[in-house]
C-alpha positions in Angstrom: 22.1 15.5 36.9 26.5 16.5 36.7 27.9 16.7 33.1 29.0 13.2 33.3 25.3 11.6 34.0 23.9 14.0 31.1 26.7 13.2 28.3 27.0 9.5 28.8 22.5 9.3 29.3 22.8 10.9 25.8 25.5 8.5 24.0 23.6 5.5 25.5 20.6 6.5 24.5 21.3 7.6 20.9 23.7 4.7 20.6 20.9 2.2 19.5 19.8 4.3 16.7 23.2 5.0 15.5 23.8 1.2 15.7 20.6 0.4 13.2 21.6 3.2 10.9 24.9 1.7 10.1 23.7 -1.1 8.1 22.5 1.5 5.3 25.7 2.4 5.1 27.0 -0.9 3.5 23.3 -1.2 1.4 22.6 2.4 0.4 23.2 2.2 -3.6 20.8 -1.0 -4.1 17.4 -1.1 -3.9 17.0 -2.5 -0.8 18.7 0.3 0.8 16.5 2.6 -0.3 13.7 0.8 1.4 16.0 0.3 4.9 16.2 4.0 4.7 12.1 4.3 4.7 11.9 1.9 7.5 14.7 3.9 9.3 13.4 6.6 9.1 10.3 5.4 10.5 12.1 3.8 13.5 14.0 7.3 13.9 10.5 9.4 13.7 8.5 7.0 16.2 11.6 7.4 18.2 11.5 11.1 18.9 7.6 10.9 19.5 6.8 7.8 21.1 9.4 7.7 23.6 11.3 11.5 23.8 8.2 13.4 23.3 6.5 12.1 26.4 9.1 14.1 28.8 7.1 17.2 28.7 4.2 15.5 30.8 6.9 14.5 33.1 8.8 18.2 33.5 8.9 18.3 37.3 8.2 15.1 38.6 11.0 13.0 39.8 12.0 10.0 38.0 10.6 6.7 39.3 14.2 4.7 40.6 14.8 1.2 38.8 15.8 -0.3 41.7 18.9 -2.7 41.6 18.6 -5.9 43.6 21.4 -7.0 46.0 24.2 -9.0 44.0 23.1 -6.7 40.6 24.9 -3.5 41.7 27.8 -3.3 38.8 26.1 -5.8 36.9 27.0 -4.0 33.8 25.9 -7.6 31.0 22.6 -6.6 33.1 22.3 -2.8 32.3 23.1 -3.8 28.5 20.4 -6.3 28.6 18.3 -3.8 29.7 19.4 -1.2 27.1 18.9 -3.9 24.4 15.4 -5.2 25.4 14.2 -1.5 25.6 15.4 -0.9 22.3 13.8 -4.2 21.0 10.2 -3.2 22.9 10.6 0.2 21.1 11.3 -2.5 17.6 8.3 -3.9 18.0 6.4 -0.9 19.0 6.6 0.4 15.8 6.7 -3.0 13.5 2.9 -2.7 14.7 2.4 0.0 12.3 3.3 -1.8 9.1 2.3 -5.6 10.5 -1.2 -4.3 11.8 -1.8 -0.7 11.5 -1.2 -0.1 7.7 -2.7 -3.5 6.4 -6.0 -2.4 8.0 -5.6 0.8 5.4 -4.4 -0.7 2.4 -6.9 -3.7 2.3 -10.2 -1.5 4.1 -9.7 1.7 1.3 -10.2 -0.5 -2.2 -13.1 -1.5 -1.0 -14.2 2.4 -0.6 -13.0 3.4 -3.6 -15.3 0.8 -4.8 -18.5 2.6 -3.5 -16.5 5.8 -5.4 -16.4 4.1 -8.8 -20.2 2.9 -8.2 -21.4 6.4 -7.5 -19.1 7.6 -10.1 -21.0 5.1 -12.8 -24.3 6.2 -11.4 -24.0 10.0 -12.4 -22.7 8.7 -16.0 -25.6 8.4 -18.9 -26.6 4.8 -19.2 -27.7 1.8 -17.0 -24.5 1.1 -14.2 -24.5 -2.3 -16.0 -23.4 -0.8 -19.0 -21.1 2.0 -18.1 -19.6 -1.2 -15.9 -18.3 -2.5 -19.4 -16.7 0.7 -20.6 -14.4 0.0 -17.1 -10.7 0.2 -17.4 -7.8 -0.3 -15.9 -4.4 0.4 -17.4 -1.9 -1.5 -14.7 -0.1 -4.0 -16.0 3.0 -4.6 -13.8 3.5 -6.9 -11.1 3.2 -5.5 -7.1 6.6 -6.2 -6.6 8.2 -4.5 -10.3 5.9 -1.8 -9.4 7.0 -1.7 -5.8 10.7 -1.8 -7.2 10.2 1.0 -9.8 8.6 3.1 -7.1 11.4 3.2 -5.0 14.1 3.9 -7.8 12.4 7.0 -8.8 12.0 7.9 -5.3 9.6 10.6 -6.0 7.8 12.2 -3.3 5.3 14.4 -4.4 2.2 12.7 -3.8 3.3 11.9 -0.3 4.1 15.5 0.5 0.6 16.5 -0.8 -0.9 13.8 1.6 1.1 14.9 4.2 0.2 18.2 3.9 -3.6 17.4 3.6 -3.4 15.1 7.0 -1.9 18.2 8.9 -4.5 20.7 7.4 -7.2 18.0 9.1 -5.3 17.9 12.1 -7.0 20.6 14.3 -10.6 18.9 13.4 -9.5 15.7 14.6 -8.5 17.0 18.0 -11.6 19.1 18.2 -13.5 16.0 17.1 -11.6 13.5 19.7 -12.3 15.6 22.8 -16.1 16.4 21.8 -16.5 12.4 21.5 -14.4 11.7 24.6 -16.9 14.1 26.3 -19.7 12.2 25.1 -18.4 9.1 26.4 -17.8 9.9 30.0 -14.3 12.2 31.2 -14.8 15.6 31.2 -11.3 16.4 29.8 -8.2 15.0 27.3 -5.6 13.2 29.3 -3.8 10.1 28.8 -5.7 8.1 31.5 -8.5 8.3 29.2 -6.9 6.2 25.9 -5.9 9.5 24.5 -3.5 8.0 22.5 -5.0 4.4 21.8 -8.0 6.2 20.4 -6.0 8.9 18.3 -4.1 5.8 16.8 -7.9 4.5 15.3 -9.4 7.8 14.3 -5.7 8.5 12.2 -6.7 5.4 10.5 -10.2 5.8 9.9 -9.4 9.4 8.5 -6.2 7.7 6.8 -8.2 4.9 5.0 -10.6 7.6 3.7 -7.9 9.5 2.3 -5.9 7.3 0.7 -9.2 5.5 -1.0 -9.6 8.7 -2.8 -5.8 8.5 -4.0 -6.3 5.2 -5.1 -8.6 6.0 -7.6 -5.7 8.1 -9.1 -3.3 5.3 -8.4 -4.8 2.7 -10.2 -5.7 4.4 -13.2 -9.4 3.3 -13.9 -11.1 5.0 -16.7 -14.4 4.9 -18.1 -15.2 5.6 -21.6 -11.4 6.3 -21.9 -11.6 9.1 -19.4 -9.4 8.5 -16.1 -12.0 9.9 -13.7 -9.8 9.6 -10.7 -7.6 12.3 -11.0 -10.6 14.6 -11.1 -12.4 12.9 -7.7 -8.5 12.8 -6.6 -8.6 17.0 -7.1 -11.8 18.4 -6.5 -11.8 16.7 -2.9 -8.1 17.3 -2.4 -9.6 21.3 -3.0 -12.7 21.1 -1.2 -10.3 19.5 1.8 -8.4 22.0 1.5 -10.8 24.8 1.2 -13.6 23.5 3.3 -10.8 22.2 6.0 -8.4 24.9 6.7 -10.6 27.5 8.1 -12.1 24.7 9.7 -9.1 23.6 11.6 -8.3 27.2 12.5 -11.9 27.5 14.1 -11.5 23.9 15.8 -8.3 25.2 17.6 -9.6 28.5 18.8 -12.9 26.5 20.1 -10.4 23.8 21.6 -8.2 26.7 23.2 -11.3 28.8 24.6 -12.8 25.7 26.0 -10.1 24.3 28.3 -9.5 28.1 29.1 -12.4 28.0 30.6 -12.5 25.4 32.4 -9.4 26.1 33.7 -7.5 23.1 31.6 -4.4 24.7 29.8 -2.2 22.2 31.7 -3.1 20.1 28.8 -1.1 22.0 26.5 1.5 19.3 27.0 -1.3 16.9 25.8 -2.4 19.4 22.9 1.4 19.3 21.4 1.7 15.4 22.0 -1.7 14.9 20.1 0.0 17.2 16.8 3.6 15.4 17.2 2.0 11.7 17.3 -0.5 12.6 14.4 2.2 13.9 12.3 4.6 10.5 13.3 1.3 8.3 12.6 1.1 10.6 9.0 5.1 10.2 8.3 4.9 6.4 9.2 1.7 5.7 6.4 3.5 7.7 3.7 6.8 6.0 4.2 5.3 2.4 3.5 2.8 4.1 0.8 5.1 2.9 -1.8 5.0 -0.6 -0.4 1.3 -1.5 0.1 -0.1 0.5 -2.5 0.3 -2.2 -5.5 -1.5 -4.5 -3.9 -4.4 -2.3 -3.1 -4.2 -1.7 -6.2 -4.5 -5.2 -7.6 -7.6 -6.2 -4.8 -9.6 -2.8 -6.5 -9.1 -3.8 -9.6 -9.7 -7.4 -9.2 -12.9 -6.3 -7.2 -14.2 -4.4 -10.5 -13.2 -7.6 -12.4 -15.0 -9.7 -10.2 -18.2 -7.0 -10.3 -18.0 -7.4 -14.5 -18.1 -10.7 -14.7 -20.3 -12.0 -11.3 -23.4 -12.9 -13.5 -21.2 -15.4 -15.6 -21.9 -18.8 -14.6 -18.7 -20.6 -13.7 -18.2 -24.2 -14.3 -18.3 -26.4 -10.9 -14.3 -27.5 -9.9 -13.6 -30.6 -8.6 -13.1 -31.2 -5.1 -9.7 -31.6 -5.0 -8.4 -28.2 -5.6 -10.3 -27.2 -2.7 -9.5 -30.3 -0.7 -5.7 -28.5 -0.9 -6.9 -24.9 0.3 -8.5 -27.1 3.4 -5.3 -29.0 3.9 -3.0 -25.7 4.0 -5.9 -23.7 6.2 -5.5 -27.2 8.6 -1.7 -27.0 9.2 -1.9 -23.3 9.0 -3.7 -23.5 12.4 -2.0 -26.7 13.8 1.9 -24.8 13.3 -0.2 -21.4 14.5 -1.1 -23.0 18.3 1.9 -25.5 18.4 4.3 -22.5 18.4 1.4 -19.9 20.9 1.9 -23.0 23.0 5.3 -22.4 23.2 5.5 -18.9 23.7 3.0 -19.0 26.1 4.0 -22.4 27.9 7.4 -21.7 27.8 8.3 -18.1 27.7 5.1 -15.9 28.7 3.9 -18.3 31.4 7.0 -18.0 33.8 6.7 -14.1 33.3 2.9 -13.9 34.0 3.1 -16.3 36.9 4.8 -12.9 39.0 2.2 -10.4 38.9 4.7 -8.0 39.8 6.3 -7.4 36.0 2.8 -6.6 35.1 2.0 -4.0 37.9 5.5 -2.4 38.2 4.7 -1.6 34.8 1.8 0.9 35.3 2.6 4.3 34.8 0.3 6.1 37.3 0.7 3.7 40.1 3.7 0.8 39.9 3.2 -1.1 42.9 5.4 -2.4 44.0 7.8 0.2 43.1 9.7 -1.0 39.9 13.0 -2.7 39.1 15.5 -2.8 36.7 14.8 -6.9 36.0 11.3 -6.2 36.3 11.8 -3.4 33.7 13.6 -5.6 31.6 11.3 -8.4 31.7 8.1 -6.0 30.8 10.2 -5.3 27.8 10.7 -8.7 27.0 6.8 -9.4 27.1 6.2 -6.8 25.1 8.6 -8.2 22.3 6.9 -12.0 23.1 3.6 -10.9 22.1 4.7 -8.8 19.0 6.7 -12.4 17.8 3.0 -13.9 18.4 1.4 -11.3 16.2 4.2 -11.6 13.6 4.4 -15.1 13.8 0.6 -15.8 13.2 0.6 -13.0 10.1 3.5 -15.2 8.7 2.0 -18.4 9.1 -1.0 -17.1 7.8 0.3 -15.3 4.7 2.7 -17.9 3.8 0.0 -21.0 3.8 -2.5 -18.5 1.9 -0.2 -17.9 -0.8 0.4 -21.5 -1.1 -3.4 -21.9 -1.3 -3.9 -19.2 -3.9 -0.7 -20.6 -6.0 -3.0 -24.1 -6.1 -6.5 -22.2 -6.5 -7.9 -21.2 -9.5 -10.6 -19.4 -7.9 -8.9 -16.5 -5.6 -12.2 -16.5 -3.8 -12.5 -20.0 -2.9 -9.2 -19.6 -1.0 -10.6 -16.4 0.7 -13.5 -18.8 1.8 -11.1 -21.2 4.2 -8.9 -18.9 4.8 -11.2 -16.3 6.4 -12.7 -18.4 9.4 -9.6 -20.0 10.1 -7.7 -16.2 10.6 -10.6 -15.3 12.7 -10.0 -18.0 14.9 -6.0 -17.0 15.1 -7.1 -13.7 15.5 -9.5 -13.7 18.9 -6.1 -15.5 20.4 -3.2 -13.1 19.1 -5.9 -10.2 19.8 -6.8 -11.2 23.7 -10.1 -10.9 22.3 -10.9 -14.7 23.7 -8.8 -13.9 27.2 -11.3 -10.7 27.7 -14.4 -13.1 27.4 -13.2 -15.6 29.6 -11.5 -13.2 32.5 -13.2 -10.3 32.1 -9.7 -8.1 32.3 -8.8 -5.9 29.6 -6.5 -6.6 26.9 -5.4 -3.3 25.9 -2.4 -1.3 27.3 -1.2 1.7 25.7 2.7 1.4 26.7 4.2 4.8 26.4 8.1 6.2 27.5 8.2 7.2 32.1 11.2 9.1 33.2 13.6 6.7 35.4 17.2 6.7 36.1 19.2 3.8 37.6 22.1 3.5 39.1 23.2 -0.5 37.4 26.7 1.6 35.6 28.0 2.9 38.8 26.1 6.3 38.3 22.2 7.9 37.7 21.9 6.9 34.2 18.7 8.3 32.9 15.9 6.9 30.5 12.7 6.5 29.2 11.3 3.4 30.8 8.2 1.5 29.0 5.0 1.9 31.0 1.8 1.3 30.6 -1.8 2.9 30.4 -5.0 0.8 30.9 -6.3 1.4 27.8 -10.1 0.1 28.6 -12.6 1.9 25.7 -16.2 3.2 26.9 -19.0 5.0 25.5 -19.1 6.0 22.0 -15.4 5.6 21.4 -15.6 1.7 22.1 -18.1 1.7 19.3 -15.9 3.8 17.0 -12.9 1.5 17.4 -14.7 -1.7 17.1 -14.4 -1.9 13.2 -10.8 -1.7 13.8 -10.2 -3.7 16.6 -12.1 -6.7 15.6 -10.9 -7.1 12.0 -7.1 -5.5 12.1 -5.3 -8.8 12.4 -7.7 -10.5 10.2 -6.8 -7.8 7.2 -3.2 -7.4 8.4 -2.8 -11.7 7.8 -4.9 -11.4 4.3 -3.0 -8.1 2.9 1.0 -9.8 4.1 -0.9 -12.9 2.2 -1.3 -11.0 -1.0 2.8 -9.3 -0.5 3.9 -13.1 -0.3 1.6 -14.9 -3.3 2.9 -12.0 -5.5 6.4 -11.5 -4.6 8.2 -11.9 -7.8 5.3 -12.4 -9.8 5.7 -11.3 -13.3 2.8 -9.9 -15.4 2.7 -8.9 -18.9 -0.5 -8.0 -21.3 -2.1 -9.4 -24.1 -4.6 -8.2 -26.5 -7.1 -11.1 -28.0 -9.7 -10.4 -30.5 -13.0 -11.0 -29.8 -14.6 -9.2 -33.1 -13.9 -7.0 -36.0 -14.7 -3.8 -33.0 -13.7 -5.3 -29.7 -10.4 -6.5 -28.4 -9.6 -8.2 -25.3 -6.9 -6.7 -23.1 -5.8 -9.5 -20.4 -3.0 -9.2 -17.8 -1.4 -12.4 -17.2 0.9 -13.6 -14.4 3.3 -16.4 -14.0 2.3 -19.5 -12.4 4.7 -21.2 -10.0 3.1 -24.4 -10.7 3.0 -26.6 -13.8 -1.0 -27.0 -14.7 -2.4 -30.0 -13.6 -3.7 -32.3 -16.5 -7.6 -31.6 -16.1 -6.8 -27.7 -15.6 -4.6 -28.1 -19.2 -7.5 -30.2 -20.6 -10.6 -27.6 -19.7 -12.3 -26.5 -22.5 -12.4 -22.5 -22.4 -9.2 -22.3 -20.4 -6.7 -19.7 -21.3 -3.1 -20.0 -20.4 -0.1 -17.8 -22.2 2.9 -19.4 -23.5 6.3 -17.3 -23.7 10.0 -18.4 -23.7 12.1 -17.1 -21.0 14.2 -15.0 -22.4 16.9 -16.5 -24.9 16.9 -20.0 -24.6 19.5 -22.4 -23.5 21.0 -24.6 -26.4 18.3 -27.0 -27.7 19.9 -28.2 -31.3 19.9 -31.5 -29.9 16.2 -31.8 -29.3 14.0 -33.5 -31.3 12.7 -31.6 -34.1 8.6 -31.2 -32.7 10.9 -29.3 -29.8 12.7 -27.3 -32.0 9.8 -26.2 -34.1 7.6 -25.2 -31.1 10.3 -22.9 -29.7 10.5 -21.1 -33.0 6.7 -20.9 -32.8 7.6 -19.1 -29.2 9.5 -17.0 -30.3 6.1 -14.6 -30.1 3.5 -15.4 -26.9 1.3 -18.0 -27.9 -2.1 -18.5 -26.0 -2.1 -22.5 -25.5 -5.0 -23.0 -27.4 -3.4 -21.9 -30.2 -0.6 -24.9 -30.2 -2.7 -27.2 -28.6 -3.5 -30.3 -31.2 -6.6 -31.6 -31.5 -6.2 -35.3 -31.5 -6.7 -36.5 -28.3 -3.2 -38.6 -28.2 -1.5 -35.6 -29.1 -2.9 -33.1 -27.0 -1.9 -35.7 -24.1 1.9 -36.4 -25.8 1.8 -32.2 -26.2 1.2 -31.9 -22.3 4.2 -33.3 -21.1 6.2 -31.7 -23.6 5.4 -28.7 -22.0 6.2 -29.9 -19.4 9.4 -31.3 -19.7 10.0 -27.6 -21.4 8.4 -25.7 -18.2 10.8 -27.5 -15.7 13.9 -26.9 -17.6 13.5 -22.9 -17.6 12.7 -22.5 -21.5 9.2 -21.6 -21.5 7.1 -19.5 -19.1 3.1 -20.3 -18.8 0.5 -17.4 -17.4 -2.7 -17.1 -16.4 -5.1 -14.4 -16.3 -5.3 -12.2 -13.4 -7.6 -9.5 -14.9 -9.5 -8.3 -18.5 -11.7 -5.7 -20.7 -12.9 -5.0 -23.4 -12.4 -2.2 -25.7 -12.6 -0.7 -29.2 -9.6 -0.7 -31.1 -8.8 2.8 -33.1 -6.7 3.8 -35.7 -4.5 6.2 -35.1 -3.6 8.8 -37.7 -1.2 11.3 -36.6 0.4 12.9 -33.2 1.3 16.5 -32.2 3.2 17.8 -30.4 2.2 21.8 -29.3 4.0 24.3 -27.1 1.7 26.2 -24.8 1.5 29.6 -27.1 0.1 27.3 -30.4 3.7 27.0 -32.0 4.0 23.2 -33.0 6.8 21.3 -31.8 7.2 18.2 -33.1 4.9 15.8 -35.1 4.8 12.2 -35.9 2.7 10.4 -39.1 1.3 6.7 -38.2 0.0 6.4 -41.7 2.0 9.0 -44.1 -1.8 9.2 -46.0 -3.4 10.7 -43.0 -1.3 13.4 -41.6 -2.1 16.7 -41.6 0.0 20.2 -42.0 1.3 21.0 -38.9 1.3 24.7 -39.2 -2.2 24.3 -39.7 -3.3 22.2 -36.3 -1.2 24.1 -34.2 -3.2 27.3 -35.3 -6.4 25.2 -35.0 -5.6 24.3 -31.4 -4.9 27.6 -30.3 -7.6 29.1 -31.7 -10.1 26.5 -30.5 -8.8 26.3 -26.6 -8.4 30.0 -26.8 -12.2 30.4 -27.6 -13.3 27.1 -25.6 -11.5 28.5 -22.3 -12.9 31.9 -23.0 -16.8 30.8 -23.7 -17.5 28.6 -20.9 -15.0 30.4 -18.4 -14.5 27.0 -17.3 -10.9 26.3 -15.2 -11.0 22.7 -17.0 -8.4 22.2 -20.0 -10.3 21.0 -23.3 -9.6 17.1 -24.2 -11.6 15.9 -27.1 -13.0 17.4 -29.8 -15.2 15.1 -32.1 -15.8 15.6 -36.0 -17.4 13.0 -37.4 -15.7 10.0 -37.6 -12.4 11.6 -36.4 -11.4 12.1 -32.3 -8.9 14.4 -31.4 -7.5 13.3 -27.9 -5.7 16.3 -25.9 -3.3 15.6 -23.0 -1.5 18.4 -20.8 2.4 19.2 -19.8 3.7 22.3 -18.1 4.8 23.8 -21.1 3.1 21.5 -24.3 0.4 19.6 -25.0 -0.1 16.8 -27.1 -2.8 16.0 -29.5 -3.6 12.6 -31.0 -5.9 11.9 -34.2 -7.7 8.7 -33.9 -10.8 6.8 -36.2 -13.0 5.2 -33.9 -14.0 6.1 -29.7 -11.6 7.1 -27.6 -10.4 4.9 -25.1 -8.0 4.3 -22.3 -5.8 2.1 -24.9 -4.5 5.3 -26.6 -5.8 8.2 -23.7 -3.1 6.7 -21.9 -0.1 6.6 -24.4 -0.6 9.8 -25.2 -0.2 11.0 -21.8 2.3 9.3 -20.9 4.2 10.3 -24.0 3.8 14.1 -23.4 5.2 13.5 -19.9 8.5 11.6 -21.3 8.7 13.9 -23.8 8.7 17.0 -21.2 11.0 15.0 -18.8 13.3 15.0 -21.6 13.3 18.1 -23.0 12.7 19.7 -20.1 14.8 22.5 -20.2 14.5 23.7 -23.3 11.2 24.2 -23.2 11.2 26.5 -20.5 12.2 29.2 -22.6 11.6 27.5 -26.1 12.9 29.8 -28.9 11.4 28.2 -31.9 14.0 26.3 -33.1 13.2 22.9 -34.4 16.3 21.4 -34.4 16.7 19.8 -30.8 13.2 17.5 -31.7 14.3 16.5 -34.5 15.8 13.1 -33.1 15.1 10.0 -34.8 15.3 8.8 -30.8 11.9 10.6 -30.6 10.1 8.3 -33.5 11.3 5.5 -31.7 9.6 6.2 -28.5 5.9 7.3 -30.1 6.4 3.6 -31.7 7.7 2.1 -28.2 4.6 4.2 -26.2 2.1 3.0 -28.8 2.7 0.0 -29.9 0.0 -2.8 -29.7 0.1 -6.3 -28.7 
C-alpha cells in the first residue's frame, strides 16, 4: 500500500463518521443534542470494535479482491454506493442493540428485581402479605420528564460504577465462555464457533442481572419507610467487587496456562477481541441506561401494584373496550405482513433468487470469489432485514399504545397483544423459515480485509462478512431464553416508550382514615372518558386546569364557577352532582371544557397507603456535631439547637463505637417521637416527627440534605462556624417546597 492508497483509504473511511457527527453540531445546546451525542457515541464505539478491531485476526493474510465487473471499472456513483450501503449495514448493525438487545434488559430485569423485593419481604418480621402493604414507591414523574431531566444533569456516576463492575467480571466471563464452549463440542475459542454471537447473550444475561440490582436503587422502593435498595444495591456491588476481582485475576491466569498448553496462544488476537467487544457491548448499555430505565421503572413498580392489589375483585368490563384492543392487535398484523410482503416480494426476493450474494458473503470461504455489487448488495440485505425488524417493533408499539390509551386494564391489552407479537416475531426472527428448511437463521456478520480498485486505485476496507452462527450443545440452551423472546420484549418495551411519551404525572394524597392516607400517581389521558367509564361507581379520575386558562368571562356562569373550583385538583367525584340529569348535563361540560385545552383529566397509574406524621422540627448538623442550620414546622415544638447537635454527636459517637458497626445510625425512637437521620459528605440532617416513619418524609429529608449540600457546597468543606451564609430566607422556602403535602 503507497502513501496515496493509505491517506485517501483513511479519509474515506473516517469520512462517514465525520458526516454523522456534524448534525450535533447544529443541535448540541438542546436536549436532543445531548441524546444524538449518546447515540453517537455509540455508533463511534461499535465502530472501532465491530468493524476496525477485527484486523488483527487478519494481520498477514491478503485482502480478498472485490472484483469489478467489465463496464464498472471508474464507476465512481458505484464505489460511493458501496461506501454508503456499508455504512448503512454498519447503521443497522448497531440500531440492533437499542431496537432488540437492550429492550430484552430493561423489560427481563424488573421482573428480577421482583423475586429481590419478595426475598427481601421474606427476611422482614411479619407475614409477606403484610410487609407487602408497608410497600413504597416514591416516583412520581413521567418516563419521558424523567428521561428529559436525566439527560440535563448528565451525570455519570452510576454508569461509571457499572462500567467499572462489568470490566471487573470480565475475565470470569471469558473463563466461563470457553469452559461452556468446551462442554458443547470445539475444543478451542475461535470465531467459527459463534464466539461472538454467544458473547453478545451471556453480556446480556450478566447485564440483566446487574442492572436488576440497580433498579432497586433506581426506583426507590421502601418498606416501612426504609429504601432497602441502596443497601442490596451496595452490599452486592462489594461482594462483586470483592468476591470478583481475585476471581477474574485467577480466571485469566487459568485461561492463559490452558491455551499455553495446548499450544493455543494464537488466540490472543481472540482473547483481546473478547475484552474490546465486552467493553463496546458495556459502553453501548450504559449509554441508553438513561433512556430505558424510566420505564423499567414504571413495569416494577406497576408489577408491585398489581401484586398489592391481585386479591381485589375487579368488576367485569364490557366487551367493547376489549372488542378495540382486538381491532388494533387485527390491523396490527394485517399492516405487519402487507409491508414483509413487500420487502420480501419486492426487494429481498430478487436478491435471494442469486445464491451468489449470500455465499460471496462468507468469511472463511466466499465462493465464488466476491464482488464489489455483490458486496454491495449483501449490505443492502442486511439493512432490508433490520427495516423488517424495525418496522414490525413500530407497528407493534404504535397499535399497543393505541390499545393501552383505550384500555383500562393494562393487562387486558398485554393479553392480545402478546400472541399476536409472537406470531410477528417467529417471521422477523427466521424462527418459522428454520422449521420449514431446516437452514440456519443466524449469521454473525463481522468486518474482512478487502481492497478494490472501483476509484482508479487499491482502496482498502473492511468488507461485511459473515460467520454461520449455528448454536450446539449447552450454549444453544443458554441462548434460547434470549433468542426466543428478544423481539417479543423489544416490541412490548418500544410499546411502553410510545404509550408514555409525553405523558404527564403528578400525585395526589386522598384520605382514607384519621391514620392512613392514599398517595396516588396520576397520568393524563389522551382520551376523553367514555360515558359508562365517567358513570362507574368507584371510579377515580383527577381534574386540574391546564395552566392559566384562556379567557372564559363570556361563559355561562355554572362554567365560570367550576373553573374557580379548579383552581386546586379536584377528584371528579367531588364535582360530580348527584341528580342523574345533572350528572349527564355535567358530562359534556367537561367535555366541551377537555377539548378546548382548559382542563386536564387523570387517571391512576399506581397507589399506597401510608401513615401521615407530624413533623416538628429539622436540623441541619455538620459532621463534627456543630449545628448548622435549623427550621421550626410548629414554633411550639422546636427544640434548642445547641442542645440536639450535642445530643447527636454524642449518640452516633457512642452508637458507632458500641456496635463497631460500618452502618450510619438513622432512627432513634422515644416514645411517641422518631428522629429520622439522613447523610451528606459533610452534614447530616435530622428530622423530628409524631407518628412512624415513612417513605413520605424519609425521602424529603434526604433529598433536602442533598440540595442543601449541592448548594452550599463549598463552604462546607472547610466550614468555620459562622452562621451567617445559612441564614437565607431562600433556605425556609425550600424545607416548605421539599415538604410540602398534597
Amino acid at each position: 500500500m503507497n502513501v496515496i492508497e493509505f491517506v485517501s483509504t483513511a479519509l474515506i473511511n473516517i469520512l462517514p463518521i465525520l458526516i454523522l457527527f456534524i448534525p450535533y453540531l447544529f443541535m448540541r445546546k438542546k436536549v436532543i443534542g445531548k441524546l444524538y451525542l449518546r447515540v453517537f457515541a455509540g455508533v463511534l464505539v461499535f465502530y472501532l470494535i465491530y468493524w476496525v478491531l477485527p484486523i488483527i485476526f487478519q494481520v498477514g493474510q491478503t485482502p480478498q479482491e472485490l472484483e469489478v465487473q467489465p463496464g464498472e471499472q471508474g464507476d465512481l456513483l458505484l464505489g460511493i454506493g458501496y461506501i454508503v450501503s456499508h455504512f448503512g449495514s454498519l447503521l443497522t448493525q448497531f440500531s440492533s442493540y437499542p431496537l432488540v438487545t437492550l429492550p430484552f434488559i430493561f423489560f427481563v430485569s424488573p421482573f428480577v428485581s421482583l423475586i429481590m423485593v419478595r426475598r427481601r419481604l421474606k427476611k422482614e418480621m411479619g407475614a409477606i402479605k403484610d410487609n407487602l402493604r408497608s410497600v413504597a414507591y416514591q416516583i412520581t414523574e413521567s418516563p419521558s420528564k424523567r428521561i428529559r431531566d436525566e439527560l440535563i444533569k448528565n451525570d455519570w456516576t452510576r454508569e461509571k460504577e457499572i462500567l467499572k463492575l462489568l470490566i471487573v467480571l470480565l475475565p470470569v466471563s471469558l473463563y466461563l465462555l470457553q469452559v461452556i464452549i468446551k462442554i458443547s463440542g470445539p475444543s478451542t475459542i475461535s470465531l467459527e464457533s459463534s464466539l461472538g454471537w454467544f458473547l453478545e447473550i451471556l453480556f446480556v444475561y450478566l447485564a440483566t442481572f446487574i442492572f436488576s440490582v440497580e433498579l432497586l436503587f433506581s426506583s426507590k422502593i421502601s418498606l416501612k419507610g426504609k429504601f432497602f435498595g441502596e443497601n442490596v444495591r451496595e452490599q452486592t456491588y462489594k461482594s462483586l467487587y470483592t468476591v470478583g476481582a481475585p476471581i477474574s485475576i485467577l480466571s485469566l491466569l487459568l485461561f492463559t496456562v490452558d491455551n499455553i498448553n495446548n499450544n493455543s496462544l494464537e488466540l490472543l488476537p481472540v482473547i483481546i477481541f473478547f475484552f474490546a467487544y465486552f467493553i463496546m457491548a458495556s459502553i453501548i448499555f450504559i449509554l441508553f441506561l438513561k433512556i430505558f430505565e424510566p420505564i423499567s421503572i414504571i413495569i416494577l413498580i406497576k408489577l408491585i401494584d398489581w401484586w398489592k392489589k391481585r386479591d381485589k375483585k375487579e368488576k367485569k368490563r364490557g366487551s367493547s373496550n376489549f372488542t378495540y384492543i382486538f381491532l388494533y392487535g387485527v390491523v396490527a398484523i394485517a399492516v405487519y405482513f402487507l409491508l414483509y410482503l413487500s420487502i420480501t416480494g419486492f426487494l429481498i426476493g430478487p436478491y435471494l433468487s442469486n445464491p451468489d450474494i449470500l455465499t460471496s458473503a462468507d468469511f472463511l470461504s466466499p465462493a465464488p470469489s466476491p464482488t464489489l455489487t455483490n458486496s454491495l448488495k449483501f449490505d443492502l440485505l442486511t439493512i432490508l432485514g433490520f427495516v423488517n425488524v424495525f418496522l414490525s417493533t413500530l407497528i407493534v408499539g404504535v397499535f399497543l399504545a393505541r390499545s393501552l390509551r383505550s384500555s383500562k386494564n393494562i393487562r387486558q391489552s398485554f393479553y392480545v397483544f402478546v400472541p399476536i407479537i409472537v406470531i410477528i416475531s417467529l417471521f422477523v426472527s427466521g424462527i418459522l423459515t428454520y422449521v420449514l428448511t431446516g437452514q440456519t437463521v443466524e449469521y454473525w456478520l463481522t468486518g474482512q480485509s478487502s481492497f478494490t480498485s472501483i476509484f482508479g486505485y487499491n482502496f482498502y476496507i473492511l468488507r461485511t462478512a459473515s460467520y454461520d452462527a449455528t448454536l450446539v450443545g449447552v450454549t444453544q440452551l443458554l441462548s434460547i431464553p434470549y433468542l426466543y423472546t428478544r423481539y417479543i420484549f423489544g416490541a412490548l418495551i418500544w410499546g411502553l416508550l410510545i404509550y408514555y411519551y409525553k405523558k404527564e404525572f403528578k400525585f395526589k394524597s386522598i384520605p382514607l382514615s384519621d391514620s392512613f392516607t392514599e398517595k396516588v400517581v396520576f397520568s393524563t389521558v389522551r382520551e376523553f372518558p367514555a360515558f359508562e367509564d365517567y358513570q362507574e361507581e368507584g371510579a377515580v379520575y383527577l381534574l386540574s386546569l391546564c395552566g392559566d386558562p384562556i379567557s372564559y368571562e363570556k361563559e355561562r356562569e355554572e362554567i365560570r364557577s367550576f373553573i374557580e373550583t379548579l383552581r386546586k385538583d379536584k377528584l371528579l367525584e367531588e364535582v360530580k352532582p348527584q341528580e342523574e340529569d345533572e350528572r349527564k348535563r355535567f358530562y359534556f361540560t367537561l367535555k366541551y371544557l377537555y377539548r378546548n385545552n382548559v382542563i386536564k383529566i387523570w387517571k391512576p397509574e399506581y397507589s399506597y397507603v401510608f401513615e401521615p406524621v407530624e413533623k416538628q422540627g429539622l436540623y441541619i448538623i455538620y459532621e463534627d456535631g456543630r449545628g448548622v442550620f435549623n427550621y421550626a414546622f410548629r414554633s411550639d415544638d422546636m427544640q434548642d439547637p445547641g442542645l440536639v447537635s450535642g445530643m447527636f454527636s454524642a449518640i452516633t459517637s457512642f452508637v458507632k463505637e458500641m456496635t463497631k458497626s460500618a452502618e450510619a445510625l438513622k432512627k432513634i425512637d422515644h416514645g411517641d417521637i422518631t428522629i429520622l437521620l439522613e447523610y451528606g459528605n459533610n452534614i447530616f440532617g435530622a428530622l423530628f416527627i409524631k407518628g412512624t416513619q415513612s417513605s413520605e418524609v424519609r425521602m424529603p429529608l434526604k433529598d433536602f440534605v442533598q440540595k442543601f449540600e449541592e448548594k452550599y457546597g463549598n463552604i462546607l468543606k472547610d466550614w468555620t462556624g459562622a452562621l451567617s451564609p445559612f441564614q437565607e430566607e431562600d433556605n425556609d422556602k425550600l424545607v416548605e417546597d421539599i415538604f410540602k403535602e398534597d
